[in-house]
C-alpha positions as CSV (number, residue, x, y, z in Angstrom):
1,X,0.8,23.4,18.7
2,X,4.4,25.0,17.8
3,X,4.5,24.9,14.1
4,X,7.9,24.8,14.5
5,X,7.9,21.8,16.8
6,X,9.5,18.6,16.0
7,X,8.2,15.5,15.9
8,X,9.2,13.1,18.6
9,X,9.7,9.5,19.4
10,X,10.5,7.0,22.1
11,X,12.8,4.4,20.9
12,X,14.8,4.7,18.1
13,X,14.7,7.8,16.6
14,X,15.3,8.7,12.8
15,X,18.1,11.6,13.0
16,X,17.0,14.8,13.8
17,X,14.0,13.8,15.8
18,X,13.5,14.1,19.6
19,X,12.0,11.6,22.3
20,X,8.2,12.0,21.9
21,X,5.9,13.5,24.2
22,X,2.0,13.7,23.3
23,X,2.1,16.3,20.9
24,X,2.7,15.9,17.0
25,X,2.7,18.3,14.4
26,X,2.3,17.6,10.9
27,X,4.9,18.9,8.3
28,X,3.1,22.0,6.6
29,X,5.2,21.4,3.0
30,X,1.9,21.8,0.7
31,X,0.7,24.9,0.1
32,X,-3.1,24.5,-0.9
33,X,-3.3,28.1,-2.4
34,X,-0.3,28.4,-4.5
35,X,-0.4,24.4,-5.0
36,X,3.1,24.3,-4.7
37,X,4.6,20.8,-4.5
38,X,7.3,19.7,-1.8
39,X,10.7,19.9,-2.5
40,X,13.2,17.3,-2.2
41,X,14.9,18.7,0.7
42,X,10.8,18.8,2.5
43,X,10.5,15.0,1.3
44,X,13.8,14.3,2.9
45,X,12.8,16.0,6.2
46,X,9.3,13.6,6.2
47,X,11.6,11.0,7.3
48,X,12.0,12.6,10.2
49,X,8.9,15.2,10.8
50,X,6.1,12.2,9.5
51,X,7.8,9.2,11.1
52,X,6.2,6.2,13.0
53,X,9.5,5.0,14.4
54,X,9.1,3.9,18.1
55,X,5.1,5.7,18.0
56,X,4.0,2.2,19.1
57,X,6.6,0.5,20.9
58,X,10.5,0.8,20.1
59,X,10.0,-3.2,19.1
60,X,6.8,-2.9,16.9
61,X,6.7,-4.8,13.8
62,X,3.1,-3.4,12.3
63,X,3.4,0.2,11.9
64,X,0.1,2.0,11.2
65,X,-1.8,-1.1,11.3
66,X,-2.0,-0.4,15.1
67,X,-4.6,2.3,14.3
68,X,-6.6,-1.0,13.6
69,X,-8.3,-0.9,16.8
70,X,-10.7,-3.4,18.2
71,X,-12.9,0.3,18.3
72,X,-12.2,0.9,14.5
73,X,-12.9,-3.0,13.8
74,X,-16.6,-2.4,15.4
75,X,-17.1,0.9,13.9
76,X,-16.3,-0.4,10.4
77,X,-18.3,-3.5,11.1
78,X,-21.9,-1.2,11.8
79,X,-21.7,0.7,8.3
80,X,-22.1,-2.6,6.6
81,X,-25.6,-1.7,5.0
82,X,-25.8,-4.1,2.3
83,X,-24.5,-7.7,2.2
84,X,-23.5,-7.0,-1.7
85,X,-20.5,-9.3,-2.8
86,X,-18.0,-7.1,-5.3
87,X,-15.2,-8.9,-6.5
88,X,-11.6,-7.8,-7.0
89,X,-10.7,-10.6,-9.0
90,X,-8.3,-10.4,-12.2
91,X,-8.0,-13.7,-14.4
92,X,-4.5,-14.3,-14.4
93,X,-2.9,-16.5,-17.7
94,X,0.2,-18.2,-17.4
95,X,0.6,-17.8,-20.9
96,X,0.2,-14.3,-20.9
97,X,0.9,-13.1,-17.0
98,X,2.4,-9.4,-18.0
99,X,-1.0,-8.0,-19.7
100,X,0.3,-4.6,-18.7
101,X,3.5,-4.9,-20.2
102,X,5.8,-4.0,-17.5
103,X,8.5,-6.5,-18.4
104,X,8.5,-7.8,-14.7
105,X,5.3,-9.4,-14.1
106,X,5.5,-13.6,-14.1
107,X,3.3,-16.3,-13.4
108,X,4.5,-20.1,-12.9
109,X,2.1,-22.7,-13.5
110,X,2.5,-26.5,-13.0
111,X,-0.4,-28.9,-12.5
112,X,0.6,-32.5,-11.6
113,X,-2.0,-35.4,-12.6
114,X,-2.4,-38.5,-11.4
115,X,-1.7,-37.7,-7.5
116,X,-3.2,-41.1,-6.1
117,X,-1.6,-43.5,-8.7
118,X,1.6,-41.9,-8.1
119,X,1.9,-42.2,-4.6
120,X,0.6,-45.7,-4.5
121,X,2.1,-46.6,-7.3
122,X,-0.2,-47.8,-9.2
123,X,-4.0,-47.0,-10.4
124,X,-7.0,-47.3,-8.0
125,X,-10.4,-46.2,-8.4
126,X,-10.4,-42.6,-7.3
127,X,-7.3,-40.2,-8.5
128,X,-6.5,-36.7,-7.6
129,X,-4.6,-33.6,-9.3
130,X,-2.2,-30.8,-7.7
131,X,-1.4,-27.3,-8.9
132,X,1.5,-25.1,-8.1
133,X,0.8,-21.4,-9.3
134,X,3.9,-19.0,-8.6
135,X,3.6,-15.3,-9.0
136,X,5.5,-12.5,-9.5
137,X,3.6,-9.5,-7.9
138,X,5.3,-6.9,-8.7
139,X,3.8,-5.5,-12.2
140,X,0.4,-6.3,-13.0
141,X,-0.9,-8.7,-10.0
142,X,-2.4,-7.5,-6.7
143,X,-0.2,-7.5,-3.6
144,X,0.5,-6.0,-0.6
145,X,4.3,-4.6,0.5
146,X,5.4,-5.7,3.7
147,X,7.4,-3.4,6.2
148,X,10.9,-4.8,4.8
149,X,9.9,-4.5,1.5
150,X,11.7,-0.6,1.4
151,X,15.0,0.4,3.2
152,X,16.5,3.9,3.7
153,X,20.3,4.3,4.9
154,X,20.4,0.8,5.7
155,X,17.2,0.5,7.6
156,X,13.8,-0.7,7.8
157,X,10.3,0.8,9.8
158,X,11.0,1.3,13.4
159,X,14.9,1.3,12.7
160,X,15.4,-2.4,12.1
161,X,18.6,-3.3,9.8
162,X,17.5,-3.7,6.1
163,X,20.2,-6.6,6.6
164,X,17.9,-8.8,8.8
165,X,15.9,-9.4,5.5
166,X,17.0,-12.1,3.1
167,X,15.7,-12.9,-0.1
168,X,15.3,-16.7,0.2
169,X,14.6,-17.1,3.8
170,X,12.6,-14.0,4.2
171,X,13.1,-11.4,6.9
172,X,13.8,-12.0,10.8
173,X,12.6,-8.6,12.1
174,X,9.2,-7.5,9.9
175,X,7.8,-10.4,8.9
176,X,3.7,-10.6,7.5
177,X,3.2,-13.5,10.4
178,X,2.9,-9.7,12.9
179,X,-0.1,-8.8,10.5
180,X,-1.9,-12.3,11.9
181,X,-5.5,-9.8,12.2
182,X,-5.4,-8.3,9.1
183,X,-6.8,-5.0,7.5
184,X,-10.7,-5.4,8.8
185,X,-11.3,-2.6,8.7
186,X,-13.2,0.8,7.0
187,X,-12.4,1.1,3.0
188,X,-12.6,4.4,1.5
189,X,-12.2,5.2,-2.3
190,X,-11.6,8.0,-3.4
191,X,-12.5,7.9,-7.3
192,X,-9.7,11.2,-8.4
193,X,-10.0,10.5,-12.0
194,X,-14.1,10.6,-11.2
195,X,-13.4,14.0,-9.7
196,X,-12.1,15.0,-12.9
197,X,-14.5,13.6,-15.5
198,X,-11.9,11.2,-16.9
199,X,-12.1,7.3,-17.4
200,X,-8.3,7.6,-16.0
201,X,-5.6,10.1,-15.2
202,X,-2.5,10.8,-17.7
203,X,0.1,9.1,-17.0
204,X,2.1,10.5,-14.7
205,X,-1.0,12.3,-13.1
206,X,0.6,13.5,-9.6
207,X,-2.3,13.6,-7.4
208,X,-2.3,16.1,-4.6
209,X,-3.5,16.7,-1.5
210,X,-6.1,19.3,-2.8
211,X,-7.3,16.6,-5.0
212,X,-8.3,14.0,-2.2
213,X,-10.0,16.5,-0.2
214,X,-12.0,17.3,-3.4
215,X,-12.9,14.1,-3.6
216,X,-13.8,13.3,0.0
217,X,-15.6,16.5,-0.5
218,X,-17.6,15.3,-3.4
219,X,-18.5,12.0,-1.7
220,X,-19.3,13.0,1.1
221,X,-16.9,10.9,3.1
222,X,-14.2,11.9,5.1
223,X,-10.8,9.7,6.2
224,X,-10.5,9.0,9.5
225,X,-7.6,6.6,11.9
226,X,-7.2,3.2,10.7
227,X,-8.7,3.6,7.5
228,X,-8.0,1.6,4.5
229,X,-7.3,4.5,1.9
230,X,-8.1,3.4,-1.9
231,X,-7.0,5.8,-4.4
232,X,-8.9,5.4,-8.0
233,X,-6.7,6.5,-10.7
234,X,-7.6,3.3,-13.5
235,X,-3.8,3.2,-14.9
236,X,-5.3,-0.5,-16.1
237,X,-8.1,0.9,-17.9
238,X,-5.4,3.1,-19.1
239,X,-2.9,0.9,-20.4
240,X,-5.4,-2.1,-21.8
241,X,-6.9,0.8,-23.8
242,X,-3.7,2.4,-24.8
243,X,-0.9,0.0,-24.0
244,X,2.2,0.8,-22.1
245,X,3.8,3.7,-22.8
246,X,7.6,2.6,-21.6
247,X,8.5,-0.9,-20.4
248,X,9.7,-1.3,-17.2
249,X,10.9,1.3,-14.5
250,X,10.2,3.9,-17.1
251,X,6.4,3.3,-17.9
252,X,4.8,6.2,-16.6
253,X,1.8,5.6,-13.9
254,X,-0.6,7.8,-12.2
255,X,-0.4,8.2,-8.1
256,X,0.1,10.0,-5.0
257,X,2.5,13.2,-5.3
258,X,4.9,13.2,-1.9
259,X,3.2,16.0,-1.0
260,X,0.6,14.1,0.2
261,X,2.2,12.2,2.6
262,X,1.8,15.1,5.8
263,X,-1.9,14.1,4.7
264,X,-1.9,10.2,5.2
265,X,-0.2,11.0,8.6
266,X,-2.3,13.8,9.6
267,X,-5.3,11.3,9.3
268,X,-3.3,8.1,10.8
269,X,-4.2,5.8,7.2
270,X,-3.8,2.4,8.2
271,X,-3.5,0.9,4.8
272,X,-2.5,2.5,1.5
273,X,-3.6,1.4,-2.2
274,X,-3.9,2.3,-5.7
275,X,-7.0,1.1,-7.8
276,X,-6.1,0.5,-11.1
277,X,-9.8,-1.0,-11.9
């Protein structure tokens, strides 16, 4: 391929690209010798050189979830070897929802008794109890970001207007209603702060692309199209031990470095996460 190429796209295009044909060639921004890391004018030009935009379908509302193939679905399906039960669970307290102390985290608790009496108005023999639990994700809870979570220049994946999202009655173009199959699909860790000998990486730890080859390397396990990439960097462990060392948008956390994105679009990851353990 041209290393000099741009990428292309049918549909809406971000600026600077051109309509897509069959051939793509990842941004080359990382140099794995010198381990020099992108600049911000190379991030800038990923919008453009790594873009998804009209890949799919100039109306698709999944993104790289389409590398979720019925094929990959199977494939991740036959390496099942053991029927071993590992749970992700975190107890969450109402009274104390921000354990990591990022000055954003809530969780809302209301549990209303006497269900049955207070519909009918009076007591019977059998009652009933309801519970409302509200949380805010964003800070110590699990979640997943949707599609018109993040905007750039005013718009969303595949070039829908950021303005089509609303914060109370949601958003009209990227909804999580188009995800309706879900992420079945291959997991792979890869453990980084293993790969260094640590519990957990300092904070601010930028991993880099070298790093999750080492690590695939040292597993033995390689990430493939329509994976669900895990990255281990424990910033829990980190800041449970520790505690915070800012609150809020300046608490320092370990991740990916920009320069790795030419590496989750050279291998098509379907699903992105952090695990904080």
């Amino acid at each position: 391929m041209n290393p000099d190429r741009k990428r292309s796209c049918n549909g809406p295009c971000p600026p600077g690209a051109q309509r897509r044909d069959d051939e793509w060639t990842p941004a080359m921004t990382y140099d794995r010798v010198t381990g020099r890391k992108a600049t911000e004018a190379e991030v800038l030009e990923y919008f453009t050189t790594l873009s998804n935009w009209g890949r799919w379908d100039e109306d698709d509302r999944i993104g790289t979830l389409n590398t979720i193939t019925d094929e990959v679905r199977a494939a991740a399906a036959s390496s099942i070897r053991t029927g071993r039960a590992v749970s992700l669970s975190r107890d969450i307290d109402p009274h104390a929802g921000d354990t990591l102390g990022s000055g954003i985290a809530q969780v809302h608790r209301f549990t209303g008794v006497n269900e049955v009496e207070e519909h009918f108005g009076k007591p019977l023999r059998f009652d009933a109890v309801t519970e409302y639990v509200g949380i805010a994700a964003h800070g110590s809870n699990t979640h997943v970001d949707g599609l018109a979570h993040y905007s750039w220049d005013g718009n969303n994946y595949n070039g829908f207007p950021a303005s089509e999202t609303k914060s109370i009655s949601g958003t009209r173009k990227l909804s999580v209603h188009h995800a309706e199959h879900g992420f079945l699909t291959r997991g792979v860790l890869l453990d980084i702060a293993a790969l260094h000998g640590v519990e957990w990486l300092d904070r601010g730890h930028a991993v880099m692309p070298e790093e999750l080859e080492a690590a695939e390397a040292r597993q033995g396990v390689t990430v493939r199209a329509g994976d669900a990439l895990l990255v281990h960097t424990d910033n829990v462990a980190a800041i449970l031990t520790e505690g915070p060392d800012a609150i809020g948008p300046a608490a320092r956390q370990a991740g990916l470095d920009a320069s790795c994105l030419p590496f989750l679009r050279e291998r098509d990851v379907a699903v992105l996460g952090s695990v904080w353990s």
